[in-house]
C-alpha positions in Angstrom: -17.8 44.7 -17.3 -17.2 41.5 -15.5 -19.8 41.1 -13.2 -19.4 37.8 -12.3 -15.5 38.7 -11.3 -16.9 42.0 -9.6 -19.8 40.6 -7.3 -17.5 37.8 -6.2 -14.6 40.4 -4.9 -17.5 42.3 -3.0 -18.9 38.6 -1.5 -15.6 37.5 -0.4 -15.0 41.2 1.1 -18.1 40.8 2.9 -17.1 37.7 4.4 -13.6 38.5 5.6 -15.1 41.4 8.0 -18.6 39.6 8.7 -16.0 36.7 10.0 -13.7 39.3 11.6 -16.7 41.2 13.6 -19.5 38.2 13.9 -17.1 35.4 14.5 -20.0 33.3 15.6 -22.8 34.2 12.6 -24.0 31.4 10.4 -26.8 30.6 7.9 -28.8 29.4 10.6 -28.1 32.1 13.1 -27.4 35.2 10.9 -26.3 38.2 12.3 -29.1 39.9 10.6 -29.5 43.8 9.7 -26.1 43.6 7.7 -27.2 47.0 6.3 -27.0 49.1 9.5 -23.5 50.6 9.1 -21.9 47.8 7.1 -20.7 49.3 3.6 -19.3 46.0 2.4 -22.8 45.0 2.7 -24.1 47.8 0.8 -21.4 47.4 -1.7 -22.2 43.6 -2.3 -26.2 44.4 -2.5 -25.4 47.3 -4.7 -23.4 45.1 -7.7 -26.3 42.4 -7.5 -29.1 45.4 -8.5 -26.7 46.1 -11.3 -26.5 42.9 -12.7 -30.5 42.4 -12.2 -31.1 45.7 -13.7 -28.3 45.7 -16.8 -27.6 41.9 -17.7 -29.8 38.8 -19.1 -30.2 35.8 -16.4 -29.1 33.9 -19.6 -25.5 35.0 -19.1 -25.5 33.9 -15.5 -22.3 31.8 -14.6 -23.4 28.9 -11.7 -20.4 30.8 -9.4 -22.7 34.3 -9.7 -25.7 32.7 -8.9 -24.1 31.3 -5.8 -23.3 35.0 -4.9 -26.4 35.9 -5.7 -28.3 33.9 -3.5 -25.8 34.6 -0.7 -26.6 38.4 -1.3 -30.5 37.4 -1.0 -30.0 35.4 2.3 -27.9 37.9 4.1 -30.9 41.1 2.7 -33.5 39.2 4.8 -34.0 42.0 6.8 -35.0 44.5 4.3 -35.7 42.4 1.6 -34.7 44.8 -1.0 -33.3 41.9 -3.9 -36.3 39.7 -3.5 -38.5 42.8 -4.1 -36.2 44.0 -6.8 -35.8 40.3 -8.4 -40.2 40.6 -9.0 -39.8 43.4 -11.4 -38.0 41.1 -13.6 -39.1 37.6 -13.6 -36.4 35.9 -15.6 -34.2 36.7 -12.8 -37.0 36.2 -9.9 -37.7 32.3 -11.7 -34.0 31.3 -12.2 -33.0 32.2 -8.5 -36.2 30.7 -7.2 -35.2 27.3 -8.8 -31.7 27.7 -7.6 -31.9 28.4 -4.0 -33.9 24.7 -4.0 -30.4 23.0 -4.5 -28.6 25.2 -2.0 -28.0 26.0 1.8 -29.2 29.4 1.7 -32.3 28.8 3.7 -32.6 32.5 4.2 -32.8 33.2 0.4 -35.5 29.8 0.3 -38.1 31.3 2.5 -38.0 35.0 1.0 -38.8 33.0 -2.0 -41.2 31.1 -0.6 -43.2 34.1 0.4 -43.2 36.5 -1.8 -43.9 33.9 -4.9 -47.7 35.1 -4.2 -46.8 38.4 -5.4 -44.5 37.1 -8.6 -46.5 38.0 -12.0 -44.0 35.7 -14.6 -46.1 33.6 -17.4 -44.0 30.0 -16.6 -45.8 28.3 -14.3 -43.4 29.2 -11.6 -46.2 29.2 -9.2 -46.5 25.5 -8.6 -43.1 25.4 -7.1 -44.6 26.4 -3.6 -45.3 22.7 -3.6 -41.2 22.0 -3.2 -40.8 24.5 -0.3 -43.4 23.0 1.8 -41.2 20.2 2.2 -37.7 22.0 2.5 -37.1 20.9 5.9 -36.9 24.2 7.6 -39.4 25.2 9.8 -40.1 29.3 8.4 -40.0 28.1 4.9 -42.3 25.7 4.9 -44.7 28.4 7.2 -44.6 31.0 4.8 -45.0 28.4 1.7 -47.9 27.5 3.3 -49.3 31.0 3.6 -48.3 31.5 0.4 -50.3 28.6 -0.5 -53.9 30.2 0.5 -53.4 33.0 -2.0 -52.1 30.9 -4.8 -53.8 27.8 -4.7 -56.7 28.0 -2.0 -58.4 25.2 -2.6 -55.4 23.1 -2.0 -54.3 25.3 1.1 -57.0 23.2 3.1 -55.8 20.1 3.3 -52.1 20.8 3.5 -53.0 22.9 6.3 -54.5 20.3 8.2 -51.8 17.8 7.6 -49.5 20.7 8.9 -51.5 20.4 12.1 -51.2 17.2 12.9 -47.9 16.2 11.5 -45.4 15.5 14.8 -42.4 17.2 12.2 -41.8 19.6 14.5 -43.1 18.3 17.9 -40.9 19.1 20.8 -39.2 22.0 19.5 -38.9 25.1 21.0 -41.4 26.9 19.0 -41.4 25.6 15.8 -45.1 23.0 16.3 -47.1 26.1 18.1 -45.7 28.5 14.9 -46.4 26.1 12.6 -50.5 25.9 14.0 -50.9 29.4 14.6 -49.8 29.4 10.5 -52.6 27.0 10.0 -55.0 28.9 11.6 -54.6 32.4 9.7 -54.6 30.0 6.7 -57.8 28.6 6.9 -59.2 31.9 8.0 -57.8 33.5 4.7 -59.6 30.8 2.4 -62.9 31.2 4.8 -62.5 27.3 5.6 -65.5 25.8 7.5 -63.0 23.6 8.8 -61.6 26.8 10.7 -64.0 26.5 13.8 -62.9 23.3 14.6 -59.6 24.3 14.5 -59.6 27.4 16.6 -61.4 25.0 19.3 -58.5 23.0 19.2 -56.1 25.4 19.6 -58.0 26.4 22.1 -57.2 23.4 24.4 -54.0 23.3 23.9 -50.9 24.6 26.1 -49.6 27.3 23.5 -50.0 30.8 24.9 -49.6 32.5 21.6 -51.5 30.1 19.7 -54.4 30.6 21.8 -54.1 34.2 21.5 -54.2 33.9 18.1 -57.3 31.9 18.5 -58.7 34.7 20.1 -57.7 37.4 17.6 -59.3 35.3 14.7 -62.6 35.1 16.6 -62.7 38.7 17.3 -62.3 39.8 13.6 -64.7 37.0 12.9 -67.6 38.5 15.3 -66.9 42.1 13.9 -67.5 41.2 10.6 -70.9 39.5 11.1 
């Protein structure tokens, strides 16, 4: 079986009538929930289980791990090939690596969160530290929270610098989601540092960051 040959038919298939219906989708504005009536979609996701399932990662050619990762960004609704990829680590470590040298920003931050959960023995762990500076607002969230459960007593400090960085000042949303991240990190690694910060967010103008201020507090009081 060619794989390499047969996933790249089914990518290119997938293109032609993602192009033909959502002229306007990109990697930065997917269409999102490609899997709601879109067999061309299933059809590409269904070749890339096989070859996670029946082949070695060893065997990998650079063009199917470019279709790879495009079949991880468009899933990132469901999810299904970054859940699939943890039950076998080879894979999971390989296309971690790999998404760091390409565009796929919605492959990079599916990696960047579930890497909490990934159970491979190569020190993959401590390349959380690359996707908290990829540049793109979501990753570098998620990396973050990822962070607390992988290396807590370094989530601290990266979470204040996350604070008060200006990276994303200005922006639409991107500073206010970046502090509410901060805030549910230093509650998960029971920071003392975490008052201080729910006071600040506190004064600031952010609606939802102030409600989840308020949320934090709450499940703080009911648990004294």
């Amino acid at each position: 079986m060619n794989y390499e040959k047969k996933l790249h038919q089914k990518v290119k298939k997938f293109k032609r009538i993602a192009n033909k219906d959502y002229p306007k989708w990109s990697e930065k504005h997917d269409n999102g929930e490609w899997e709601i009536g879109l067999k061309e979609f299933d059809e590409m996701c269904d070749v890339i289980f096989e070859i996670i399932e029946k082949t070695s990662c060893d065997e990998a050619s650079e063009q199917m791990l470019d279709d790879i990762l495009f079949g991880i960004a468009r899933d990132n609704e469901s999810e299904r090939i970054a859940e699939k990829l943890l039950k076998h680590p080879e894979w999971y470590s390989l296309l971690c690596k790999k998404s760091l040298t390409t565009g796929y920003i919605n492959a990079k931050w599916q990696f960047a969160g579930h890497l909490k959960d990934y159970n491979g023995k190569d020190g993959l762990h401590e390349i959380i530290f690359e996707f908290l500076k990829v540049d793109d607002e979501y990753t570098e969230r998620l990396a973050l929270q990822t962070l607390a459960y992988i290396y807590p007593d370094k989530a601290e400090q990266y979470a204040i610098d996350f604070w008060w960085r200006d990276k994303y000042k200005g922006k639409d949303y991107e500073d206010e989601y970046q502090k509410i991240m901060v805030l549910h990190v230093l509650n998960i690694i029971q920071s003392t540092e975490l008052k201080k910060y729910l006071d600040l967010a506190d004064k600031t103008e952010y609606y939802y960051l102030k409600e989840n201020s308020e949320e934090i507090r709450r499940k703080l009081e009911s648990n004294i």
